[in-house]
N, C-alpha and C positions, 0 to 999 in steps of 0.2 A: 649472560647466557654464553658465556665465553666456553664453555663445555660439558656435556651434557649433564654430569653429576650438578655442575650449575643449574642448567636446565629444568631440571627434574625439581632439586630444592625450590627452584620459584613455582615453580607450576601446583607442587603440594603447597606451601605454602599459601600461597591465590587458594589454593581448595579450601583449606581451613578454616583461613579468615571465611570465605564464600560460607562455607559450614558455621560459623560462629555468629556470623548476620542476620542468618536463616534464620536461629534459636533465638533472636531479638526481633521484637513488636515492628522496630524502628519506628524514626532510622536511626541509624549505625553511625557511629564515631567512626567505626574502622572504615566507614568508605570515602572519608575523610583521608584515610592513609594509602586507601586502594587503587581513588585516582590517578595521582602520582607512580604511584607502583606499576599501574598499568602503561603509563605513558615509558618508563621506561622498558618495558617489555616491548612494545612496539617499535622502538627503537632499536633495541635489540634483535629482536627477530627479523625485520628490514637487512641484517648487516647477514643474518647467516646463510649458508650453501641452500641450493633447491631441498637436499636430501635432507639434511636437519631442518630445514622446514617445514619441510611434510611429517617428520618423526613429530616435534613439538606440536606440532599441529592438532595434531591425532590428540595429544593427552590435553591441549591447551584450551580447545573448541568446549568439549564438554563444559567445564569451568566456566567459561566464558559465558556461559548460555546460562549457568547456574545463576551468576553475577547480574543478569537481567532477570535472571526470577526473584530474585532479592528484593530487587528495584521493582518489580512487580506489587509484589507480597505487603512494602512499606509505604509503596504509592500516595495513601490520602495524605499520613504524616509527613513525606518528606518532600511533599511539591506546595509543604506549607510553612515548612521551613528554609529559610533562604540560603543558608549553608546548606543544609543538605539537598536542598534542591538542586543546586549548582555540582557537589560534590559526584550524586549519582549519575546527575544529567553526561557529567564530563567520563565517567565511567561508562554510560549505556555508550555514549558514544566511540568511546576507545573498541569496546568489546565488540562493538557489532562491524566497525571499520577493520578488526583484527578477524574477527570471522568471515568478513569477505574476502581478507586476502588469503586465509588461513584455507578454505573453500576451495576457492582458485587453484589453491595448488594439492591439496589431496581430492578433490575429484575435477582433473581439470577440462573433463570433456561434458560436465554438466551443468547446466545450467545454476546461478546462483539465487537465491530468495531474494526477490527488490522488495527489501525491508525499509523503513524510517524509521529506527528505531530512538536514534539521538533526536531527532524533530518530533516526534511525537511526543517525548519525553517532556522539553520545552516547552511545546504548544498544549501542553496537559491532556491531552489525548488518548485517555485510557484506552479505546476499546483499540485505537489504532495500533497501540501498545502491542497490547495483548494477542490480536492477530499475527502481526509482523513476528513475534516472539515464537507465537505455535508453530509458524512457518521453519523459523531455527530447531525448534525443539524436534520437530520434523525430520528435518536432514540429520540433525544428529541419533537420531535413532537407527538410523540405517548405516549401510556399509560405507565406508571402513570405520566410521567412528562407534559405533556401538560395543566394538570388543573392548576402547580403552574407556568405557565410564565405571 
């Protein structure tokens, strides 16, 4: 994420893949690739200025939220699979750790969703799941993120 045309390429990218998962039963091989992917994103974005944080932000969250609907959608199959349980699980948890911070800094005078979405995942907790998730799906519908989905 070293500059924005960087930026931009990961963040469609994450879309894709997110879009290519969707159109599978699961689960997904690719969130096998996605975990990893996502941790370095998080590290990456950790290193950039307030102002490119909140741009990313803005296009990053939507995705993000998608990436837990995925893990939604393939839930019975892949918390019976022990790769893929482990691969989503480490992905719900990046995504919603990246949504807090991502949250934080494009709306930072409002309050955040106290979501568990990574424990839930683990604990097999569908409906906790699904809750915590609508609460994201939530914020993201509104201002400012709703002009970039």
């Amino acid at each position: 994420m070293k500059n924005s045309v960087s930026r931009d390429v990961q963040v469609k990218v994450l879309k894709a893949v997110t879009l290519a998962m969707e159109k599978q039963q699961g689960p997904s091989d690719l969130m096998q690739a996605t975990y990893p992917a996502l941790m370095l994103i998080l590290n990456q974005y950790l290193t950039l200025d307030p102002a490119n944080r909140e741009t990313v932000g803005k296009s990053l969250a939507p995705v993000l939220c998608d990436l837990c609907t995925v893990a939604a959608a393939h839930w019975g199959n892949a918390q019976v699979d022990d790769a893929a349980r482990k691969s989503y699980g480490g992905a719900v948890h990046i995504s919603e750790n990246l949504l807090k911070l991502i949250d934080a800094r494009v709306r930072p005078d409002q309050a955040r969703p106290r979501t568990q979405l990574g424990p839930a995942w683990r604990n097999g907790d569908k409906n906790r799941f699904e809750r915590d998730h609508n609460k994201w799906r939530e914020v993201l519908l509104g201002s400012p993120y709703v002009n970039k989905r």
